[in-house]
C-alpha positions, -999 to +999 in steps of 0.1 A: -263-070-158-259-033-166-280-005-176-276+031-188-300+055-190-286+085-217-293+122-209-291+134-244-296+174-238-272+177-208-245+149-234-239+129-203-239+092-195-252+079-164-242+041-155-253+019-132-237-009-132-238-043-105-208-069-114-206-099-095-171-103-079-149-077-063-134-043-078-125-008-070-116+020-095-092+047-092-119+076-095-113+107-079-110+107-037-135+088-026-153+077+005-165+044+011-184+033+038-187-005+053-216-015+041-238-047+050-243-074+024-279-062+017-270-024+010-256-018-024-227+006-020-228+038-042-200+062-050-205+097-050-180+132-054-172+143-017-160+176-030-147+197-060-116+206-046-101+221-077-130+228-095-142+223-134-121+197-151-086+207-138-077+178-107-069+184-071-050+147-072-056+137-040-028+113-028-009+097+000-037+091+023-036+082+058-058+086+086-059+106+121-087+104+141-116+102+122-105+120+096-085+111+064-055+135+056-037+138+019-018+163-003-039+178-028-042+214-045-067+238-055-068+268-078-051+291-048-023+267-035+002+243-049+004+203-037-004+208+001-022+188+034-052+188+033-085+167+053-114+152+054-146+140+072-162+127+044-182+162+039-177+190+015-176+217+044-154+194+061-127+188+039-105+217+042-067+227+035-044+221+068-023+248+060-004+266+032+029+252+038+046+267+010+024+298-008+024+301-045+020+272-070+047+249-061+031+235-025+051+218+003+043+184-024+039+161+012+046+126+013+050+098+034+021+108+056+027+081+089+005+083+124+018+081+156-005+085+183-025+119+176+001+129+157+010+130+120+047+125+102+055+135+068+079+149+048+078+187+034+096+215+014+087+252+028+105+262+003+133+272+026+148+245+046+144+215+016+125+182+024+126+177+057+105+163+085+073+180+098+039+167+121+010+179+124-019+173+151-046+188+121-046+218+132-027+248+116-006+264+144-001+224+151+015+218+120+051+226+119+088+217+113+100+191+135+140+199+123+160+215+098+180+180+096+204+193+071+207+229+077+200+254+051+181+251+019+195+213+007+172+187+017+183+157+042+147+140+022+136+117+048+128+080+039+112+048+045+096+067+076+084+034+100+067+031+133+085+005+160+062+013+193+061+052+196+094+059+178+095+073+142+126+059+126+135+069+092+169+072+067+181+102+058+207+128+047+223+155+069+249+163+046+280+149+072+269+111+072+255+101+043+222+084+044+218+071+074+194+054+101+176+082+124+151+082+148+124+110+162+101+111+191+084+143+173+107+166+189+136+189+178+166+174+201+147+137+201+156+135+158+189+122+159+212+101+141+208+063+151+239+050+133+260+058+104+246+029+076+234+027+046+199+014+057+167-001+031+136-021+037+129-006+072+108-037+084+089-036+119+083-068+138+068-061+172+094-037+188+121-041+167+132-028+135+148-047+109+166-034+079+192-045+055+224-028+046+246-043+020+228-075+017+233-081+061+201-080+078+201-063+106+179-052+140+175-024+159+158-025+197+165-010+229+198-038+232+212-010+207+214-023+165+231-052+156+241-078+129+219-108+129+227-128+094+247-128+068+251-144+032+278-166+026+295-141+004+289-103-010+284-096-049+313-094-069+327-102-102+304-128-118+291-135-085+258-118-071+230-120-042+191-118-039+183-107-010+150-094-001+125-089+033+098-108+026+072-103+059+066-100+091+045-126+115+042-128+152+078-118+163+100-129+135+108-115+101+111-140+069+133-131+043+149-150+013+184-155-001+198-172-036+234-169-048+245-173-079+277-180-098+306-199-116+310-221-088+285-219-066+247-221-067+224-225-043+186-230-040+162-204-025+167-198+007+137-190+031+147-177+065+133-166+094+147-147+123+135-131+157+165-107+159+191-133+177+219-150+165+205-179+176+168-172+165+181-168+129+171-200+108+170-214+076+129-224+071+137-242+036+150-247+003+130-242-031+149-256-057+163-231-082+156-256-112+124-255-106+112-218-089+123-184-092+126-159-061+096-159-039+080-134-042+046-114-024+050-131+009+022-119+031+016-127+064-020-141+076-024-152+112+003-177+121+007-185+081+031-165+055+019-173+018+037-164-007+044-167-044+070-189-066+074-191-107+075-222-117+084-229-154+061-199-169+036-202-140+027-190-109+023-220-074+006-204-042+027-215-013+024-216+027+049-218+053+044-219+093+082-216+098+090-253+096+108-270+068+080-299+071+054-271+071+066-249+037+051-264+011+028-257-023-008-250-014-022-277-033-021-285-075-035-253-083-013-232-109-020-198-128-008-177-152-001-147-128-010-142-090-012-104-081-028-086-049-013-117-027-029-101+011-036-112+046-068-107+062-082-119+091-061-150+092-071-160+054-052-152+027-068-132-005-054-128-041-064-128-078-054-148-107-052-144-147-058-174-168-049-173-205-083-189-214-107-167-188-109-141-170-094-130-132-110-145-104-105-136-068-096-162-044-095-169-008-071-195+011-069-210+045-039-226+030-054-262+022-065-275-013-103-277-003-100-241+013-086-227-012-118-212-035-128-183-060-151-156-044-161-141-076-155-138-112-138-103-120-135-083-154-108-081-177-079-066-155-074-061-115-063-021-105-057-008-075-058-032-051-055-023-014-064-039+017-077-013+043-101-014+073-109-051+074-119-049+034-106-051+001-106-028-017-098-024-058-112-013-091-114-037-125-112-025-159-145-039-173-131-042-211-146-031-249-149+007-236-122+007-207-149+012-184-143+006-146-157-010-115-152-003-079-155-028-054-149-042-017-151-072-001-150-084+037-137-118+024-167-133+020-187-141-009-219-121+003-196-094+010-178-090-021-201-065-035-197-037-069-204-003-058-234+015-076-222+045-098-233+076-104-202+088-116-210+101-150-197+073-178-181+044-184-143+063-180-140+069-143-108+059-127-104+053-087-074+049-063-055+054-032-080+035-017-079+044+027-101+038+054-114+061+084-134+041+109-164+028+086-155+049+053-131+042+023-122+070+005-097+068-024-089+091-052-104+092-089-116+110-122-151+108-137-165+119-173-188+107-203-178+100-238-174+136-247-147+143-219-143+147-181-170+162-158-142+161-126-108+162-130-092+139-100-110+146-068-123+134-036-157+106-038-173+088-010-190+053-012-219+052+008-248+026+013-278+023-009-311+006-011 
């Protein structure tokens, strides 16, 4: 049920708007606060960073402490760090990395401890890696990687315990596997290889480098599989990192040509020779390459095409115990996540609309939580919730929601953001608030450009 209530002298729209499964919208940054079952979450503007219609874009969130930090520019500074308590007073720019209108443009904001990685120009040493402890004389270059004004444009950056390890280029090695403890002489070269899909399970990294998989610990980095051959000619590999549970790392496998063919192959490995292991076969006459694999307690779901549609399956690392979850068959799955042992995802149906399910990974267990509208955006799991917007159809109107996994908890989020064209992303908790990143506006144009919103419980 929805109503609107029209302000006709001030041309604005205000709709409020309850839906009955689970969404979030990609409207400006906002803040969204964990609310009970019986409070109806509302969403509300944090602050105007770039004010009048023009957008801040807040993006690449992440949290430290209890504060959320993201790039972002205002009407002084180009793309630069910025944070947040969830208050306008309190959401502030770190520092001017860069003056003028270009910014520092920072990325691959990642947390260690009470400190903060990411990846900056200053306009004179390139991209290169800097922290920050969210102050500004804390905010700094950790090293000029590749010296001079070229960029060594750090990568993939990834925790393993309190090592930063990361891939990039210092102009004598090519990209290549590096490590940082946050300090100038502790950034240094790991090995010489071409490293991708920097993966951590427990303390120990796994990448691949053409198509071997391979670990890093505190044994040193070594080779742990394989395929039976490399790409060549009319013959070529799938290889891909599927997910991570307890201490082993599942990935897949399929070769194909002239005279050879094999099924999909699901592995698992804990980083040994020995603890590498083929999990199963999915017959390539019948499934495509898995796909989504998510890890939820002990259980890795994941998806396979089959003929045109899309089978949920399960695996628990035995050949007995990969299998389909049940008969149940879709025309798409999307937003395949783990949470809290349970696995979550949503499904399009060419005769209705997208549901959003929850699995325990058995037939009867597997049920919808709610009926959603039209088209799933933005879906991110953050904080113990779900979060994600849905396109609500005949105007492109949107809806922002969250979810705890259950079906009281799957709750739409009131809003006062002004019309049925608001947009909302980046979604990222901080303790008990969400914020993500959006636009409002009314049928005659935008009220906000892109800026930071909060969610916050209502009566």
């Amino acid at each position: 049920m929805s109503s609107r209530v029209r302000s006709i002298g001030s041309i604005q729209l205000l709709e409020i708007r309850r839906l009955l499964s689970v969404a979030t919208a990609d409207v400006g940054l906002l803040q969204c606060s964990a609310a009970s079952a019986t409070a109806f979450p509302t969403a509300a503007l944090v602050k105007d960073i770039r004010a009048g219609k023009e957008s801040s874009s807040p993006h690449a969130m992440q949290s430290l402490g209890n504060k959320l930090y993201f790039a972002a520019r205002d009407a002084s500074h180009g793309d630069e760090l910025w944070q947040s308590n969830g208050t306008a007073a309190g959401t502030k720019l770190v520092k001017d990395i860069r003056s003028g209108s270009t910014g520092s443009s920072p990325y691959s904001l990642t947390r260690i401890g009470d400190t903060m990685f990411f990846v900056a120009n200053d306009g004179v040493h390139g991209n290169e890696l800097w922290k920050t402890n969210g102050t500004r004389s804390g905010t700094m270059l950790v090293k000029d990687i590749r010296s001079g004004g070229k960029s060594a444009s750090p990568r993939q950056l990834t925790v393993v315990d309190s090592t930063l390890y990361f891939t990039a280029d210092d102009g004598k090695h090519g990209r290549s596997l590096w490590k940082s403890n946050g300090t100038s002489s502790g950034t240094m070269l790991v090995k010489q290889i071409v490293a991708d899909r920097l993966t951590c399970v427990g303390s120990k990294l796994f990448f691949v480098s053409n198509y071997d998989v391979w670990r890093r610990d505190s044994t040193g980095t070594s080779k742990v599989w394989s395929p039976m051959f490399k790409p060549s000619g009319d013959y070529s590999v799938d290889l891909d990192l599927l997910t991570a549970t307890g201490t082993d790392l599942y990935f897949s496998g399929s070769y194909y040509g002239p005279e050879v063919r094999t099924d999909h192959q699901i592995w698992k490995t804990n980083g040994s020779t020995s603890g590498t292991k083929l999990v199963k076969e999915l017959d390539q006459s019948l499934y495509t390459h898995p796909r989504q694999a998510v890890a939820a307690g002990s259980t890795v779901f994941f998806v396979a095409d089959a003929e045109g549609h899309d089978e949920l399956w399960k695996s628990n690392g035995t050949s007995s115990g990969t299998s389909r979850v049940g008969q149940l068959s879709f025309d798409s799955i999307e937003n395949l996540s783990g949470l809290n042992g349970k696995g979550y995802f949503t499904s399009s149906v060419s005769a209705g609309q997208p549901k959003l399910w929850k699995t325990d990974g058995t037939p009867k267990g597997t049920t919808a939580l709610a009926t959603l509208d039209y088209e799933v955006l933005s879906f991110r799991q953050t904080g113990g919730k779900l979060c994600f917007a849905t396109r609500l159809g005949g105007h492109e109107e949107t809806g922002i929601w969250i979810s705890d996994g259950t079906t009281a908890g799957t709750q739409s989020v009131r809003r006062v953001l002004q019309s049925s064209y608001g947009f909302a992303s980046e979604f990222k908790a901080v303790g008990e608030t969400i914020f993500f990143s959006g636009t409002d506006g009314d049928y005659y144009g935008t009220l906000h450009g892109y800026e930071l919103w909060k969610i916050t419980a209502s009566d």
